[in-house]
C-alpha positions, 0 to 999 in steps of 0.5 A: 542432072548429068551424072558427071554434074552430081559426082561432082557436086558430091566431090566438091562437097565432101572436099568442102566439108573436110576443108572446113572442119580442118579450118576450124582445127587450124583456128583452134590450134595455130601450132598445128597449122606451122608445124604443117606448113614447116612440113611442107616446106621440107619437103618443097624448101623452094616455096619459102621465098614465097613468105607462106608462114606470114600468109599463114599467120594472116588466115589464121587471123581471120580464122579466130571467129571458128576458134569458140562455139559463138564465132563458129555459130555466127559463121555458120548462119550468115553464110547460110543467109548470104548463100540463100540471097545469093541463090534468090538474087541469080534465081529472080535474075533469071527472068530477064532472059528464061521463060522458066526460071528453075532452082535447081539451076540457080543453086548449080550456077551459083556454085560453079560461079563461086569456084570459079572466083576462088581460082585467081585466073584472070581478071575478075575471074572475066572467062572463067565466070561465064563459062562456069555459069553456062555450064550451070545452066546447059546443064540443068535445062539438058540442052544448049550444048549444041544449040547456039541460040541457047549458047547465046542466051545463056553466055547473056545471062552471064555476062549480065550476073557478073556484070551486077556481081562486080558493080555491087562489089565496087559499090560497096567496096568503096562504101567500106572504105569512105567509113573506113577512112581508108584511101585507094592509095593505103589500100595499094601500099598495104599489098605492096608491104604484104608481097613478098620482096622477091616477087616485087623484084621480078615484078620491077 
């Protein structure tokens, strides 16, 4: 690997470890979390139209499973076990288009892919996902930099693993809902109900 990918990778990960171990504070001690978020608010009074403390109560509800050692356990697992069928499905979806698939590269593309969705820069991360799995796998391989054919295999492969990544999502999505018993509309009205009204003013 590149040394600028392995610095990387290590400064991601540290920031990810100590992003998780402050979640699981968070969940445990909710007033820790708002007397933060009011501290930043003093600081910065204009993000109050922005409603952050009902977005905050919002995570914080979803944080509730790191709050005890059996939710925190359970979370653990099934995201070792979602990340590893992730790395297997990118891995085995290499040989469409890679004589010689490697790990290493599906573990890294995987990753920046991932950073690349958490970041809502345009629809469906459409840009932002290619360009991440490219550097994955110019990176792992060490050539393709200047190589447009290897450019051009690579942007494929991508264009390939969002396109599956997204229609499994709809797919399941929509299979979630049916059981559910939730419709497209209720989904739409709830966003509306959870964006702040400033937002739905200038957005009118």
């Amino acid at each position: 690997m590149p040394p600028e990918v392995t610095g990387i990778g290590m400064t991601m990960g540290v920031a990810a470890l100590v992003i998780f171990v402050l979640l699981v504070v968070f969940a445990r001690r909710r007033d820790w979390a708002h007397a933060l978020l009011n501290l930043v608010l003093r600081i910065a009074p204009f993000l109050e139209r922005l409603n952050l403390g009902g977005l905050l109560d919002r995570v914080l509800d979803g944080l509730k499973p790191l709050g005890a050692a059996r939710g925190l356990l359970a979370v653990a697992f099934w995201t070792v076990v979602s990340w590893t069928f992730s790395v297997i499905a990118g891995y085995v979806l290499m040989y469409t288009l890679y004589d010689n698939p490697r790990w290493d590269a599906a573990v890294l593309f995987i990753a920046l892919a991932s950073v690349a969705i958490a970041v809502p820069a345009t629809f469906a991360s459409v840009g932002p996902f290619e360009y991440s799995v490219m550097v994955g796998l110019v990176a792992v391989y060490g050539a393709g930099a200047d190589d447009p054919r290897a450019q051009a295999i690579a942007l494929s492969f991508a264009l390939i693993l969002h396109a599956l990544n997204v229609t499994t999502y709809a797919i399941m999505g929509a299979i979630g809902l049916v059981q559910e018993g939730v419709s497209l509309g209720q989904v739409g009205a709830a966003r509306a109900r959870s964006t702040p009204a400033s937002n739905r003013t200038r957005s009118g």
